[in-house]
C-alpha positions as CSV (number, residue, x, y, z in Angstrom):
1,X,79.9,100.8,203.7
2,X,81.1,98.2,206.2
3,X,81.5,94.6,204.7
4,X,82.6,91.4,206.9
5,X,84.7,88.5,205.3
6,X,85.3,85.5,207.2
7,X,87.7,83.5,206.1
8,X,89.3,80.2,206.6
9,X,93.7,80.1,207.4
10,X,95.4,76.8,208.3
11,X,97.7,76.7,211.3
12,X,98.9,73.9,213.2
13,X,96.7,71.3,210.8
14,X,93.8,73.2,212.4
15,X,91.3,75.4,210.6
16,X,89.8,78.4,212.5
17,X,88.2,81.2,211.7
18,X,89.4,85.0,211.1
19,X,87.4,87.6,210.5
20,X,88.6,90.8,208.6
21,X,86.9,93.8,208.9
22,X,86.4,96.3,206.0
23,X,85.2,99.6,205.6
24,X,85.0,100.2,202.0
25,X,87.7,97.8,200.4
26,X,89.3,95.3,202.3
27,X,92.9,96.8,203.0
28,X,95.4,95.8,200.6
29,X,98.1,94.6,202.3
30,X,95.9,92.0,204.6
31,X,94.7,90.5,201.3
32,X,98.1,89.8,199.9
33,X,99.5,88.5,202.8
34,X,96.6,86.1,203.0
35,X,97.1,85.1,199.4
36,X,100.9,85.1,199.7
37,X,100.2,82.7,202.8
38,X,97.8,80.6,200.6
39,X,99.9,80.5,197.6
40,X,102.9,79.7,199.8
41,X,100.8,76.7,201.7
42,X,100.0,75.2,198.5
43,X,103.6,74.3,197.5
44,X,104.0,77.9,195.1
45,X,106.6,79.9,194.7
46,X,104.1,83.1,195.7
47,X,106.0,86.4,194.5
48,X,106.3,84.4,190.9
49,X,102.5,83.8,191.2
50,X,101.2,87.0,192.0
51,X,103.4,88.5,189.2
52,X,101.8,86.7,187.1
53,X,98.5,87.8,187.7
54,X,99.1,91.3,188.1
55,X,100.6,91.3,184.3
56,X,98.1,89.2,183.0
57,X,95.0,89.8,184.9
58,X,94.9,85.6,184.6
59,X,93.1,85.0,188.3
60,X,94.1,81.2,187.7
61,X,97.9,82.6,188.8
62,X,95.9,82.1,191.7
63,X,94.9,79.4,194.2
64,X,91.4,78.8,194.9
65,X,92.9,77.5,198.5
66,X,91.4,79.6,201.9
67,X,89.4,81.8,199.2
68,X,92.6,83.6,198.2
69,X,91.4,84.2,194.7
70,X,88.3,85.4,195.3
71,X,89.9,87.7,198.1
72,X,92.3,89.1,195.3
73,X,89.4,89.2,193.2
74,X,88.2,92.3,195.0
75,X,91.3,94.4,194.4
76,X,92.1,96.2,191.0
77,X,95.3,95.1,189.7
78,X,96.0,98.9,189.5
79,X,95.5,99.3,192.9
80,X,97.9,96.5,193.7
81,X,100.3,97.7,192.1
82,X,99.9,100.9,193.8
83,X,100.1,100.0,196.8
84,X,103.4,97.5,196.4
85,X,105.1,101.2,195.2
86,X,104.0,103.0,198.4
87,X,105.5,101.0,199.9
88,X,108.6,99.9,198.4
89,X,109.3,104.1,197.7
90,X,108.1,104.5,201.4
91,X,106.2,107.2,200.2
């Protein structure tokens, strides 16, 4: 199943658009990186942010900015987490 996501990232005080493509779930990493950007944009300290939401499941850790919680609304905590061991084991 192929989805398309358009969202909206802030550079030089101009918006334009990106498009990610899916297949199945969006990839992981693109998502937090575009939350971490968002987060980061909005004056938050990101990595505190995100931990928070991954412990509590609160999506309000969260910024509503460029769609980033609805973006890290389509990921399972679980497989978050997952993914941030991968790759911090390299395995």
């Amino acid at each position: 199943m192929k989805k398309d996501f358009t969202m909206y990232m802030k550079y030089d005080r101009d918006l334009i658009e990106n498009e990610i493509e899916c297949v199945g779930e969006c990839k992981t990493k693109e998502i937090l990186e575009e939350v971490y950007r968002s987060l980061e944009e909005k004056g938050y300290k990101p990595i505190n942010q995100l931990v928070g939401y991954l412990i509590s499941g609160d999506p309000t850790y969260i910024t509503n900015y460029n769609g980033a919680r609805a973006l890290i609304s389509k990921l399972e905590r679980d497989e978050i987490l997952e993914e941030v061991l991968k790759t911090y084991l390299k395995k």
